[in-house]
TIMAR-721016 format. One line per field, with one value per residue (C-alpha): residue number from 1; x, y, z. Coordinates in nm, 2 decimals. Layout:
BEGIN
pos c(NUM / ...)
xx c(X / ...)
yy c(Y / ...)
zz c(Z / ...)
END
This chain:
BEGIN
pos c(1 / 2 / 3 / 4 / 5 / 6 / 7 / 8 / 9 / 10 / 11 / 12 / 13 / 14 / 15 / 16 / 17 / 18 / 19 / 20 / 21 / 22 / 23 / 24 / 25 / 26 / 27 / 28 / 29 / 30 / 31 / 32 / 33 / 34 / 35 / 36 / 37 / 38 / 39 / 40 / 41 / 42 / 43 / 44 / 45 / 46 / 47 / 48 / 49 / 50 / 51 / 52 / 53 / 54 / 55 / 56 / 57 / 58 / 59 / 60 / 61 / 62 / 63 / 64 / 65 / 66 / 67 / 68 / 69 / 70 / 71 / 72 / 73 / 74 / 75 / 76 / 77 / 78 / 79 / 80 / 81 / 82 / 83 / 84 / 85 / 86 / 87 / 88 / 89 / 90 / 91 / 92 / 93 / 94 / 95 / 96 / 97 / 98 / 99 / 100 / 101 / 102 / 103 / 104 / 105 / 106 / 107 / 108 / 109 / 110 / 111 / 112 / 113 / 114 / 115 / 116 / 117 / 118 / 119 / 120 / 121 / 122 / 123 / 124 / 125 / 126 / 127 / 128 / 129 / 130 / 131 / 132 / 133 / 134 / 135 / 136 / 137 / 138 / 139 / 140 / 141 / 142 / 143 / 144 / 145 / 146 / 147 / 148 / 149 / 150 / 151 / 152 / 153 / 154 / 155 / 156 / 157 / 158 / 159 / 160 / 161 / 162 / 163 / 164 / 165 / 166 / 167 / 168 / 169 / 170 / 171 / 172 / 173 / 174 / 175 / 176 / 177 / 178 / 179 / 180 / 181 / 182 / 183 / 184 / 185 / 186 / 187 / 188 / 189 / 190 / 191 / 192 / 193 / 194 / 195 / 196 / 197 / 198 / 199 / 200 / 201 / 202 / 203 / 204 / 205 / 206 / 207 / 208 / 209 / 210 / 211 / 212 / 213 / 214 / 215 / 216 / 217 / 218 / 219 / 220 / 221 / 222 / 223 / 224 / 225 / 226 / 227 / 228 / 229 / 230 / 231 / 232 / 233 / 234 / 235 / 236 / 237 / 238 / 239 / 240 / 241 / 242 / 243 / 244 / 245 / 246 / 247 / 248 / 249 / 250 / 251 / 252 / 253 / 254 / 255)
xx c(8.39 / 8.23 / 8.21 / 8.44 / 8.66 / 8.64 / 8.68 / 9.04 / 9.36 / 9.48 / 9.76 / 9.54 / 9.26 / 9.52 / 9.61 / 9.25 / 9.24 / 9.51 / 9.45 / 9.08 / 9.24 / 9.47 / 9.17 / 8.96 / 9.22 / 9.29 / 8.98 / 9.11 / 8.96 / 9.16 / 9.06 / 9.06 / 9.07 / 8.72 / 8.57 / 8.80 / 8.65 / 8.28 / 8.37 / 8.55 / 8.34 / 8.69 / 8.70 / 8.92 / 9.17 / 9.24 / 9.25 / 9.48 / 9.75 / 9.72 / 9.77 / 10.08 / 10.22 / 10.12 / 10.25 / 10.59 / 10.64 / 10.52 / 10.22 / 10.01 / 10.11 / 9.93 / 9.83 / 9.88 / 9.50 / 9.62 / 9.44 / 9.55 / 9.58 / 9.77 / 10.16 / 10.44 / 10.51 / 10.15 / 10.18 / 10.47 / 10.29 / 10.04 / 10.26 / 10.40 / 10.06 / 10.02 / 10.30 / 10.18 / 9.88 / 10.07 / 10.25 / 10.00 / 9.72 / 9.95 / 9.94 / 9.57 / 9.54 / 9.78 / 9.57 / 9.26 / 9.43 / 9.49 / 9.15 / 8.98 / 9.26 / 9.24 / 9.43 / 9.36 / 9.46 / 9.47 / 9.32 / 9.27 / 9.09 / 9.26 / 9.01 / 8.75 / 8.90 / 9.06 / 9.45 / 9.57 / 9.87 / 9.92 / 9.85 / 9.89 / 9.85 / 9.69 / 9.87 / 9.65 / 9.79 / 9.47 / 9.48 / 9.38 / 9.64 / 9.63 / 9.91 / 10.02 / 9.97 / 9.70 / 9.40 / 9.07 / 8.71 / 8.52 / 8.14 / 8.28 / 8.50 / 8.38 / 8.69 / 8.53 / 8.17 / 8.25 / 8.43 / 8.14 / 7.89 / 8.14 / 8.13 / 7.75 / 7.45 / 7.49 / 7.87 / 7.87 / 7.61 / 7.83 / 8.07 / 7.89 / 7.78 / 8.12 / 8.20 / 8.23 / 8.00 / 8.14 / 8.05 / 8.38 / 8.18 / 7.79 / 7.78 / 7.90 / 7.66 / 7.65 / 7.30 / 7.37 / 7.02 / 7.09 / 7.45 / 7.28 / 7.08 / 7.33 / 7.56 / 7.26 / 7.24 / 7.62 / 7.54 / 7.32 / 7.56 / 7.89 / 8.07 / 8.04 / 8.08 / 8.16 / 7.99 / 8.22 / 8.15 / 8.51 / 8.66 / 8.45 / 8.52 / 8.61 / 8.49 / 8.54 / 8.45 / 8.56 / 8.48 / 8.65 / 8.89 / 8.69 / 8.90 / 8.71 / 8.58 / 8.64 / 8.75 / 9.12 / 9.13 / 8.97 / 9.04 / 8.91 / 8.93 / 8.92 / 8.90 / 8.79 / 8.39 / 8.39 / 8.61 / 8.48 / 8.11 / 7.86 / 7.75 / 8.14 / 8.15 / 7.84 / 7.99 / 8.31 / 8.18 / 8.13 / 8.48 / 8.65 / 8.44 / 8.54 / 8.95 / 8.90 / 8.75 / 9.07 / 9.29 / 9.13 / 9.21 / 9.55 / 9.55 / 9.43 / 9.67 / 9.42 / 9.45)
yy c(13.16 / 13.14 / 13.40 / 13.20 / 13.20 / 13.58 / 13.65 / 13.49 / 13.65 / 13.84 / 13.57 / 13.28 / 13.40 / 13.42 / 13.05 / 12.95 / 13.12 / 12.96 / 12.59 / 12.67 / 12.76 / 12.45 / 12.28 / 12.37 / 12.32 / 11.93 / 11.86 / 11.77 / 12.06 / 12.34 / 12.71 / 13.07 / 13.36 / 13.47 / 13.08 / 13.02 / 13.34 / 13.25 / 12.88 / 12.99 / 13.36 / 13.56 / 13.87 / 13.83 / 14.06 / 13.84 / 13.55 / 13.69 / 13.75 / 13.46 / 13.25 / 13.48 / 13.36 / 12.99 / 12.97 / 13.12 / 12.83 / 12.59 / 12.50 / 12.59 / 12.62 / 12.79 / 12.55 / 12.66 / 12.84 / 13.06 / 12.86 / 12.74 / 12.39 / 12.20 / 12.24 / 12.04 / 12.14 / 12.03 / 11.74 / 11.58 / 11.65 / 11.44 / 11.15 / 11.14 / 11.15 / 10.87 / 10.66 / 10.67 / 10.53 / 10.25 / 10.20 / 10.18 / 10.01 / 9.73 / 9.50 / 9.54 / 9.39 / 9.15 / 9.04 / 9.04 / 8.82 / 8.62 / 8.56 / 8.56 / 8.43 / 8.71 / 9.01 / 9.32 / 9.68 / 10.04 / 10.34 / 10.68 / 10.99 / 11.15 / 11.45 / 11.25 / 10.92 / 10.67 / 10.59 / 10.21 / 10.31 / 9.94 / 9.59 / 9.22 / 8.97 / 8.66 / 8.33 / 8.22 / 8.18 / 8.30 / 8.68 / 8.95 / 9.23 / 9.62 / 9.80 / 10.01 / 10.42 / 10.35 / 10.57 / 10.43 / 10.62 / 10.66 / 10.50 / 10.19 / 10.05 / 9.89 / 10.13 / 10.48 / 10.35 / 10.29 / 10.64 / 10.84 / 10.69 / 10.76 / 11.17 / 11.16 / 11.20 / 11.59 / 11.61 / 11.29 / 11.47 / 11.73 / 11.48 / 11.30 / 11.59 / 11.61 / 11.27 / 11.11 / 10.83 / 10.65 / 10.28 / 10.07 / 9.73 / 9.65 / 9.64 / 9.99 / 10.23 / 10.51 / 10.68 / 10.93 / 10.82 / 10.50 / 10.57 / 10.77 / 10.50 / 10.23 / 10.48 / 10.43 / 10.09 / 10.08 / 10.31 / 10.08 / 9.79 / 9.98 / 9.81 / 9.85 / 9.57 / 9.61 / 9.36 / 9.32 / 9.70 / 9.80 / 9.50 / 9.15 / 8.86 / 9.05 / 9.09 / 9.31 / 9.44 / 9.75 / 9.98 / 10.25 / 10.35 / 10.61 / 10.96 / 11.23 / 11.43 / 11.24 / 10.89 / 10.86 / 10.54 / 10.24 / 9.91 / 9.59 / 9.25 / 9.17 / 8.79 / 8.61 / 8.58 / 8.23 / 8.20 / 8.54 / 8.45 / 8.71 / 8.50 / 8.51 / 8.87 / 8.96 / 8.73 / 8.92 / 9.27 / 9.31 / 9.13 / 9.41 / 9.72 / 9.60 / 9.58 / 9.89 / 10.06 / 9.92 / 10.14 / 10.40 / 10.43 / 10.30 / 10.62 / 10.84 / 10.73 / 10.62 / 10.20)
zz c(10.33 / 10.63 / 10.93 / 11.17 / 10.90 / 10.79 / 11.17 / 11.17 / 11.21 / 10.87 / 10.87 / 10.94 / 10.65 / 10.41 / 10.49 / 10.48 / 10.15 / 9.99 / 10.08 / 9.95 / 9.63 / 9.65 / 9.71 / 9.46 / 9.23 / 9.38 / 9.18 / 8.84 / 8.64 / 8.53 / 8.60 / 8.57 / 8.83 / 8.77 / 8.79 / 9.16 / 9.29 / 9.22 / 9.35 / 9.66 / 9.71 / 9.73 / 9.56 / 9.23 / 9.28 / 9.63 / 9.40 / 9.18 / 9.45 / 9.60 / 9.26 / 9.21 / 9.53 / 9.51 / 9.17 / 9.24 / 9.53 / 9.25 / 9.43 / 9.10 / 8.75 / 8.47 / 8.11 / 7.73 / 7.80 / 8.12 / 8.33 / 8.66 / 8.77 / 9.11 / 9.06 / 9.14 / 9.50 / 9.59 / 9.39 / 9.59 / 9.92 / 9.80 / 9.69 / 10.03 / 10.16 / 9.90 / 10.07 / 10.40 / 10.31 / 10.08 / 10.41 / 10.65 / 10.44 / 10.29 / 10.61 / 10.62 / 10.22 / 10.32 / 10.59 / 10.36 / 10.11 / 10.38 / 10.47 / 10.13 / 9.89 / 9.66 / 9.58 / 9.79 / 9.70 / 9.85 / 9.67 / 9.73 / 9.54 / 9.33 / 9.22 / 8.96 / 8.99 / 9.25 / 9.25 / 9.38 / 9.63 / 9.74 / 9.67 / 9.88 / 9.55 / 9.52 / 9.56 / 9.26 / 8.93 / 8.78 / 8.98 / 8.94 / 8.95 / 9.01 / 8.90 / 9.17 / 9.02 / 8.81 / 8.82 / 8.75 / 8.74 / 9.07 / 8.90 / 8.75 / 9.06 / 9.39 / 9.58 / 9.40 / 9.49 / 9.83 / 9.84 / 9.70 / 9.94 / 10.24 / 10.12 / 10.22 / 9.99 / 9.90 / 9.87 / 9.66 / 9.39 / 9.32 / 9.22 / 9.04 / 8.83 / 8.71 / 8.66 / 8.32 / 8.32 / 8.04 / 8.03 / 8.03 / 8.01 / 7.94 / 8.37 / 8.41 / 8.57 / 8.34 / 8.41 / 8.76 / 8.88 / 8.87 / 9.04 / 9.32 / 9.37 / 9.42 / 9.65 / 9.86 / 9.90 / 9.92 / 10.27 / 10.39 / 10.29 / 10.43 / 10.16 / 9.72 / 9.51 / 9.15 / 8.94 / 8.61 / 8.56 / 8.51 / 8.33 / 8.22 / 8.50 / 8.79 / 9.06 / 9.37 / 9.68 / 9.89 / 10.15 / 10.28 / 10.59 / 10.75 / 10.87 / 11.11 / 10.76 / 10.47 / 10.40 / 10.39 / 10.18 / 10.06 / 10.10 / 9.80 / 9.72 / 9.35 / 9.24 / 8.92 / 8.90 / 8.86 / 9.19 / 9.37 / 9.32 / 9.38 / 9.74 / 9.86 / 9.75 / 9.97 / 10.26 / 10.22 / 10.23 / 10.61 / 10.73 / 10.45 / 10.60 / 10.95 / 10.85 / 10.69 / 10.98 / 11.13 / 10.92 / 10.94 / 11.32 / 11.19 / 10.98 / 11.23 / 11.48 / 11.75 / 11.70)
END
């Protein structure tokens, strides 16, 4: 917590205490009252009173192991969070598709792993197709390499530490040195491309719509290799970070 913070109205501290709960929480993992004090540096007992509340509103809920994990009331502010961004962002993969001929989707985080909240479809036969709600992990996917890289080199390691780095094809980066060191050329870059790391013969590339903090979203193009070639991906990647950069203004209600 940090002095500004503890130097807050009582009323405005307990808010701030809360969502850090929330937060902390929003992460994927569940936990007990001793582990969300050490991680948030509230004294347990504060903890404790604060879960009580946040539970009964349904904002958190507590597993078969007494642990506490996000509730439904948080959950369906973040599905219409969800659809905004599925609003908003659709045009924008529409117009990418548009351009490049290849399906575009919208993701977000979703604690350890990227949701798709949208997608424009190919007019291809041969497509490649995103089902909309599907979570995928953050390491293997062009739209969670591009997000990682956007949370900056120190925020992005502490993720990564709790990532599973399971390989889902022979591409998949599963080693984190490795992974750091591509989320640094993706920086460079400003876009991630995911060569056949998630599934064999696809290809895709992503970057993300930057918000004032955090990134709000990510924006891809996935296509077939033998169509989406590694040279047309690389082409691509600066014309999707610029339309992303688009909806991020879009998001942040300043385009």
């Amino acid at each position: 917590m940090t002095e500004q913070a503890q130097s807050r109205r009582p009323g405005v501290q307990a808010i701030d205490r809360a969502l850090d709960l929330v937060e902390a929480l929003g992460q994927g993992r569940p936990r007990g009252v001793s582990e969300l004090a050490v991680e948030t540096g509230l004294p347990v007992g504060t903890v404790h009173r604060i879960l009580a509340t946040l539970t009964e509103r349904g904002y958190v809920v507590q597993d078969d192991e007494r642990k506490y994990v996000v509730g439904p009331s948080a959950l369906r502010l973040a599905d219409l969070s969800r659809q905004s961004v599925a609003a908003i962002g659709l045009p924008f993969a529409r117009r990418l598709t548009a351009i490049f001929g290849e399906s575009a989707n919208v993701a977000v985080q979703h604690g350890n792993s990227m949701v798709y909240v949208a997608q424009s479809p190919s007019p291809h036969s041969l497509r490649i197709f995103a089902e909309v709600g599907r979570m995928v992990p953050m390491h293997s996917t062009a739209v969670g390499k591009a997000t990682l890289a956007a949370l900056g080199p120190n925020e992005a390691s502490a993720l990564i530490d709790r990532l599973d780095l399971r390989a889902a094809t022979r591409h998949t980066i599963t080693d984190r040195v490795d992974l750091s060191a591509e989320l640094s050329a993706v920086r460079a870059k400003g876009y991630a491309i995911d060569e056949e790391e998630q599934e064999i013969g696809v290809r895709c590339v992503a970057a993300v719509a930057p918000g004032p903090q955090w990134p709000y979203a990510a924006l891809s193009v996935s296509g077939p290799t033998e169509r989406f070639d590694r040279a047309t991906a690389e082409r691509a990647g600066p014309e999707i970070a610029a339309v992303a950069r688009e909806f991020g203004k879009a998001l942040d209600g300043s385009a």
